[in-house]
C-alpha positions as CSV (number, residue, x, y, z in Angstrom):
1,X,147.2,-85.6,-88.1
2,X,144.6,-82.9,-87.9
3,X,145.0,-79.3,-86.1
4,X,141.8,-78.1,-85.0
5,X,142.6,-74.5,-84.6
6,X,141.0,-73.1,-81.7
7,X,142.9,-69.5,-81.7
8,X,139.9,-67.7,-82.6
9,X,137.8,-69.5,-79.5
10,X,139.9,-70.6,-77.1
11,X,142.7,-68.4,-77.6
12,X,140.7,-65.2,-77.3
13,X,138.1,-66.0,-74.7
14,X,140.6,-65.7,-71.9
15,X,142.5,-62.6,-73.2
16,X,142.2,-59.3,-71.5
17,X,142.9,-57.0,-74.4
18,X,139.4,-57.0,-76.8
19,X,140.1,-57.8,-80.3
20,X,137.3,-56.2,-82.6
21,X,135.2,-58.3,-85.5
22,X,137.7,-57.1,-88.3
23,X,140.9,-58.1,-86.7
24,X,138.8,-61.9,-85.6
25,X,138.0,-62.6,-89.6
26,X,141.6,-61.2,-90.8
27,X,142.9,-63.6,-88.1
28,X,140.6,-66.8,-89.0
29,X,141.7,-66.2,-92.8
30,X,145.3,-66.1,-91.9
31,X,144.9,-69.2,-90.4
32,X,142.9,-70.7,-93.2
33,X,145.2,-69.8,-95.2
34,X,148.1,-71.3,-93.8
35,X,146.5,-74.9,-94.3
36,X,144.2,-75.4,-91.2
37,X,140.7,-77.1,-92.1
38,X,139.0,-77.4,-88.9
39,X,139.1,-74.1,-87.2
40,X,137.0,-73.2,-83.9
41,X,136.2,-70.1,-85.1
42,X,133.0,-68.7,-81.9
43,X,131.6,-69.6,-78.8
44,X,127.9,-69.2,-78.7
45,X,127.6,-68.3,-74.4
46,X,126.6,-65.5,-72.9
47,X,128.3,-62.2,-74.0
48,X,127.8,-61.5,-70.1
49,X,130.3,-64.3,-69.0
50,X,132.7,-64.1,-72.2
51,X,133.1,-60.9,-73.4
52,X,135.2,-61.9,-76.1
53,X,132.8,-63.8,-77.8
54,X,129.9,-61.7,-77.8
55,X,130.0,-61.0,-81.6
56,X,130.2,-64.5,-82.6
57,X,127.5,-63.9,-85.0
58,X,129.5,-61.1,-86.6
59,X,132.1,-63.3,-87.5
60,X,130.5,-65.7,-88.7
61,X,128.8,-63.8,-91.4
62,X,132.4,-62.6,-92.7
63,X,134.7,-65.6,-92.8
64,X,135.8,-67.2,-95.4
65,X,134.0,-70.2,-97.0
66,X,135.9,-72.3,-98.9
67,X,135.6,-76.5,-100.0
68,X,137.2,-78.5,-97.0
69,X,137.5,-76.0,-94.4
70,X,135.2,-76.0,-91.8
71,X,133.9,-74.2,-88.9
72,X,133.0,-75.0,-85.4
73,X,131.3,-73.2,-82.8
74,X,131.6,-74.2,-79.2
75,X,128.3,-74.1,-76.9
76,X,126.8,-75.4,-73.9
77,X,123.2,-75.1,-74.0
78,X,120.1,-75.5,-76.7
79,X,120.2,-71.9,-76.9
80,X,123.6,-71.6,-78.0
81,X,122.8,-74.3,-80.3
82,X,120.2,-72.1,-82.1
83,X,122.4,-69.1,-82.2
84,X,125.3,-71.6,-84.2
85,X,123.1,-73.0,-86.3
86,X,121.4,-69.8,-87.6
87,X,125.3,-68.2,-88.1
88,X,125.9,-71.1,-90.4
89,X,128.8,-73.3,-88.8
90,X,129.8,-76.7,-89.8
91,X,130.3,-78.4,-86.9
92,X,129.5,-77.7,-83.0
93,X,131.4,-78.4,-80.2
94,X,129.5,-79.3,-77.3
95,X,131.2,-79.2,-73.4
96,X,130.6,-81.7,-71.0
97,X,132.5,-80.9,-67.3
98,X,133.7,-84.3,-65.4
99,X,132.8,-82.7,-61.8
100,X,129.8,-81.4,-60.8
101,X,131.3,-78.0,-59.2
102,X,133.1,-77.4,-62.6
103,X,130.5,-78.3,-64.2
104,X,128.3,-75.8,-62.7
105,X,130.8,-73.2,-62.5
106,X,131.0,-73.2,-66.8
107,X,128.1,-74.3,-67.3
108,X,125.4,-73.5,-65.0
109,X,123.9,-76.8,-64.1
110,X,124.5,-80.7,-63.0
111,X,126.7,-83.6,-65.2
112,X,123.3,-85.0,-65.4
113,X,121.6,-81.9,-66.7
114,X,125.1,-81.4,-69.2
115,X,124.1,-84.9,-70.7
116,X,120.3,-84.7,-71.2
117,X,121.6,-81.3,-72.6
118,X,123.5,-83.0,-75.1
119,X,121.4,-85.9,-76.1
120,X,118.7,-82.9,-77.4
121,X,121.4,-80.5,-78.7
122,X,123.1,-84.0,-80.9
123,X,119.9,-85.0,-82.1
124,X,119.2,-81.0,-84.0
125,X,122.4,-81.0,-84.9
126,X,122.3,-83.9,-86.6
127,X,119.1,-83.1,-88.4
128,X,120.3,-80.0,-89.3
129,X,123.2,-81.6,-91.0
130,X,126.0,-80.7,-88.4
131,X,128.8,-82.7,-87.2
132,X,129.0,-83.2,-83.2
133,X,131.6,-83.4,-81.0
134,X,131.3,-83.9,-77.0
135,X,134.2,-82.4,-75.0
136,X,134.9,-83.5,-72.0
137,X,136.0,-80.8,-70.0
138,X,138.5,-81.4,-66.7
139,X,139.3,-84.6,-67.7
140,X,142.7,-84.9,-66.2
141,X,142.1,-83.4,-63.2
142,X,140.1,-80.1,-61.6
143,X,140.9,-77.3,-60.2
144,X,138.1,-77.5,-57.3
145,X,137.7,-81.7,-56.5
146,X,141.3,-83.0,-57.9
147,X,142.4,-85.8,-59.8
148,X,139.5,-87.3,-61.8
149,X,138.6,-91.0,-62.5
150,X,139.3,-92.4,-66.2
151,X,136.2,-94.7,-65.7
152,X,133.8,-91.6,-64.6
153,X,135.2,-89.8,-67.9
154,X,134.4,-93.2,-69.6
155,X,131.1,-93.4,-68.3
156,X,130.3,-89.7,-69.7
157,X,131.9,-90.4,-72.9
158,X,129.6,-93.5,-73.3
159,X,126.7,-91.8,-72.6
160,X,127.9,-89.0,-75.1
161,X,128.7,-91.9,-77.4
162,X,125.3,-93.2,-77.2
163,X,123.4,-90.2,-77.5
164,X,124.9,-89.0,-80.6
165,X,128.5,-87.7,-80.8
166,X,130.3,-87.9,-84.1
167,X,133.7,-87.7,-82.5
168,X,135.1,-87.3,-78.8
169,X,138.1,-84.8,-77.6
170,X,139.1,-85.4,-74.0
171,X,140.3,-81.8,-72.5
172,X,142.9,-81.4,-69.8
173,X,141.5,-77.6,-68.8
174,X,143.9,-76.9,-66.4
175,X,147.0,-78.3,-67.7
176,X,147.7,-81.3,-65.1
177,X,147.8,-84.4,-67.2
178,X,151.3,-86.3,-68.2
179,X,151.7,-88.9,-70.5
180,X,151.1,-91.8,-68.1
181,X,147.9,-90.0,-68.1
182,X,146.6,-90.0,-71.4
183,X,147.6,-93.2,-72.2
184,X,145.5,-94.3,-68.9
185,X,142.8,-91.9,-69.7
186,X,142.9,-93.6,-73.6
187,X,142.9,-97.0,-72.3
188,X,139.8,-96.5,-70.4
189,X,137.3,-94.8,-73.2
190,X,138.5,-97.3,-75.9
191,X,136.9,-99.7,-73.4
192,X,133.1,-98.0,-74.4
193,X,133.6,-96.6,-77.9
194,X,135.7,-96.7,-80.8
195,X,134.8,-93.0,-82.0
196,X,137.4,-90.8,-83.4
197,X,139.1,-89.7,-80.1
198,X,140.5,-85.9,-80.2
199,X,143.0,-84.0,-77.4
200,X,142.2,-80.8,-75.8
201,X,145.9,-79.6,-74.0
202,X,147.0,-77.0,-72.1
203,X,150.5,-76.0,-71.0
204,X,150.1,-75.2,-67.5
205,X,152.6,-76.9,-66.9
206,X,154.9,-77.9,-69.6
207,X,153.7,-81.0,-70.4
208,X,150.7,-80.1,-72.8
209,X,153.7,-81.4,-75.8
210,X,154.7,-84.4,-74.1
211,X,150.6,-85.1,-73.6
212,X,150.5,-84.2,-77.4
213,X,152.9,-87.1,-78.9
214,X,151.6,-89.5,-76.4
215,X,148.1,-88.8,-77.5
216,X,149.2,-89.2,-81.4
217,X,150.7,-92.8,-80.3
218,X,148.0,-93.7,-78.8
219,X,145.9,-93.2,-81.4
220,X,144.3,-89.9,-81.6
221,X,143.1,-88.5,-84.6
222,X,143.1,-84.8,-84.0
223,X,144.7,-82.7,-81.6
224,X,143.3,-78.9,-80.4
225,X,146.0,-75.9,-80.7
226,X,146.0,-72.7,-80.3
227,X,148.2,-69.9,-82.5
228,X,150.3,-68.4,-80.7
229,X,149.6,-70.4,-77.6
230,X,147.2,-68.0,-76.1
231,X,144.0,-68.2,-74.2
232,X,142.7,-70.6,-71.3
233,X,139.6,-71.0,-69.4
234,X,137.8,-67.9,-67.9
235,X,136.1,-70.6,-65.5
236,X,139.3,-72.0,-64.2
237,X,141.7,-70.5,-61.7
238,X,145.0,-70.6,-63.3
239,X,144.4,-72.1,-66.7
240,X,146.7,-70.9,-68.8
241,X,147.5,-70.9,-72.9
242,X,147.0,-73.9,-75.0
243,X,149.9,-75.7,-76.8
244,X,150.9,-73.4,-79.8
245,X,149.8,-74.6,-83.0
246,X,153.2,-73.8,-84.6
247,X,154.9,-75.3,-82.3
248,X,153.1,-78.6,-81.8
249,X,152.7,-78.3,-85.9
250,X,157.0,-78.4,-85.8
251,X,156.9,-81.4,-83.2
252,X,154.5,-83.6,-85.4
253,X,156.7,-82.7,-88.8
254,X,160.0,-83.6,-87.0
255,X,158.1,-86.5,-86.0
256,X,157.3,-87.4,-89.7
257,X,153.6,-87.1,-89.2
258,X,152.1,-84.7,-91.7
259,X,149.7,-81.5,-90.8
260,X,149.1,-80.0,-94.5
261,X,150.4,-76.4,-91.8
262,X,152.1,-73.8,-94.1
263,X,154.8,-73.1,-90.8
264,X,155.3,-69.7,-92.1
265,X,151.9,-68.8,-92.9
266,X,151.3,-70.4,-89.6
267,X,153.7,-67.6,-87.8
268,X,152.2,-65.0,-89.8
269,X,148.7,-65.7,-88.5
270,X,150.0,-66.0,-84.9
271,X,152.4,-62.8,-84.9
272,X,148.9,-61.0,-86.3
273,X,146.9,-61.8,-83.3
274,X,150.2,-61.2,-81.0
275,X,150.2,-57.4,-82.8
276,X,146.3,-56.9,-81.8
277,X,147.4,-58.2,-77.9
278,X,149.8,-56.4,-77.6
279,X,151.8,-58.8,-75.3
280,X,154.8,-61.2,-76.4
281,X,153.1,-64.7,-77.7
282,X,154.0,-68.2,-75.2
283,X,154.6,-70.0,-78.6
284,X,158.1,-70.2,-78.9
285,X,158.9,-71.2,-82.6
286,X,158.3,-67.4,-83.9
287,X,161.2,-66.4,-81.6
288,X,163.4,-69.1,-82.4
289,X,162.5,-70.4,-86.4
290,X,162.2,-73.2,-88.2
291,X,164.5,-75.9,-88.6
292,X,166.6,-76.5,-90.5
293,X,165.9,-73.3,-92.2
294,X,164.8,-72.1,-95.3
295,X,167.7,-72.2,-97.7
296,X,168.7,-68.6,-99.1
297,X,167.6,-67.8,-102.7
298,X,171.1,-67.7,-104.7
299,X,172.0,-64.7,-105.8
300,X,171.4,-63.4,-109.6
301,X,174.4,-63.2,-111.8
């Protein structure tokens, strides 16, 4: 199973405290270090509206590039697009809202706009050699119209599907979904595409792990995390942190389901960021370890 690490993105966006460029490309190389391949490194929005990410292009130019690991920046608009690909990432991540007072709310225009938006930004991408994924964002439910439909989320990811999007992650923003859900929510989009589907959870409300496995046995092939468990959605009253990466990387392994995570590499990358915040972590494998744990080196004789 794949971890896209979204830490660096996701994880800081929402956070009070400002983490400065050095302590962001420290952090991104922990986590590369500890295994993770795909890691959502930037946002490419307004520095105006997250604050965090305003020296995206900083960070960029200082990471880490190494064979197999790649890099994703998250944007809304053809002129984040421009900004991402001049900073060199790999992939981009493009967000689609399911409501249109979400959707204005993040991203400053209609669904309709957000999908003409996406055809165009696909279509550079693509010639400029970048994969594409289409998020769609509230996709369990949002926090200013409710529940959501599975067949209007199905509708947008055909659409996104047609249009050119290399792989789709289904987000639940604000942390409402269940399993029931995302096997409902699955059902409907493998009705209109068979693209590599990938989960976007939140634990809002202590289900984001539950919505984890059921997304893995319903055939997902990558799942978003965050170190830690920090971050949420500036946009989004109440959204808290995403599912740890450590801690949904110890579900999967108990599981049998392999990552390629480095657990305590993993920790040391997420008690890192936790030092810079200055506030106790929601992930909750640093506080209680591994299991079963590491066996002691014998003594010498």
């Amino acid at each position: 199973m794949n971890i896209v690490e979204v830490g660096p993105r996701d994880g800081l966006q929402n956070e009070a405290v400002p983490v400065g460029t050095d302590a962001k490309v420290a952090y991104i190389e922990a986590l590369a270090d500890a295994g993770l391949t795909r890691i959502e490194a930037v946002s490419f929005v307004h520095p105006r509206l997250v604050p965090q990410m305003a020296d995206a292009e900083q960070v960029m130019a200082r990471v880490p590039r190494r064979d197999g690991l790649s890099y994703i920046g998250l944007i809304v608009n053809g002129r984040g697009l421009d900004r991402a690909l001049a900073a060199g990432v790999d992939e981009v991540n493009v967000t689609i809202v399911a409501t249109e007072t979400f959707c204005r709310r993040n991203q400053g225009m209609t669904v309709a706009e957000a999908l003409d938006s996406f055809a165009g930004i696909a279509a550079r991408a693509h010639a400029a050699g970048l994969r594409v994924t289409a998020t769609v964002g509230a996709a369990f439910g949002c926090p200013f119209e409710g529940e959501v439909a599975p067949g209007g989320v199905a509708e947008l990811v055909r659409r996104c599907a047609d249009t050119g999007a290399d792989e789709i992650a289904l987000a639940d923003t604000i942390g409402v979904g269940v399993p029931a859900d995302v096997r409902r929510l699955t059902g409907a989009v493998r009705e209109v595409t068979d693209l590599p589907l990938r989960f976007h959870f939140h634990n809002t409300r202590n289900t984001g792990y539950a919505n984890a496995l059921a997304a893995v046995e319903a055939g997902a092939t990558a799942l978003d995390a965050s170190s830690g468990g920090i971050g949420g959605c500036p946009f989004a009253p109440a959204a808290t942190g995403n599912i740890a990466t450590e801690d949904l990387s110890y579900a999967l392994r108990r599981s049998g389901i392999a990552t390629g995570v480095d657990l305590d590499r993993l920790l040391s990358a997420a008690s890192y960021i936790g030092e810079r915040l200055g506030a106790p972590l929601p992930a909750l494998l640093g506080r209680a370890g591994d299991f079963p744990p590491a066996s002691p080196t014998p003594a010498l004789r």
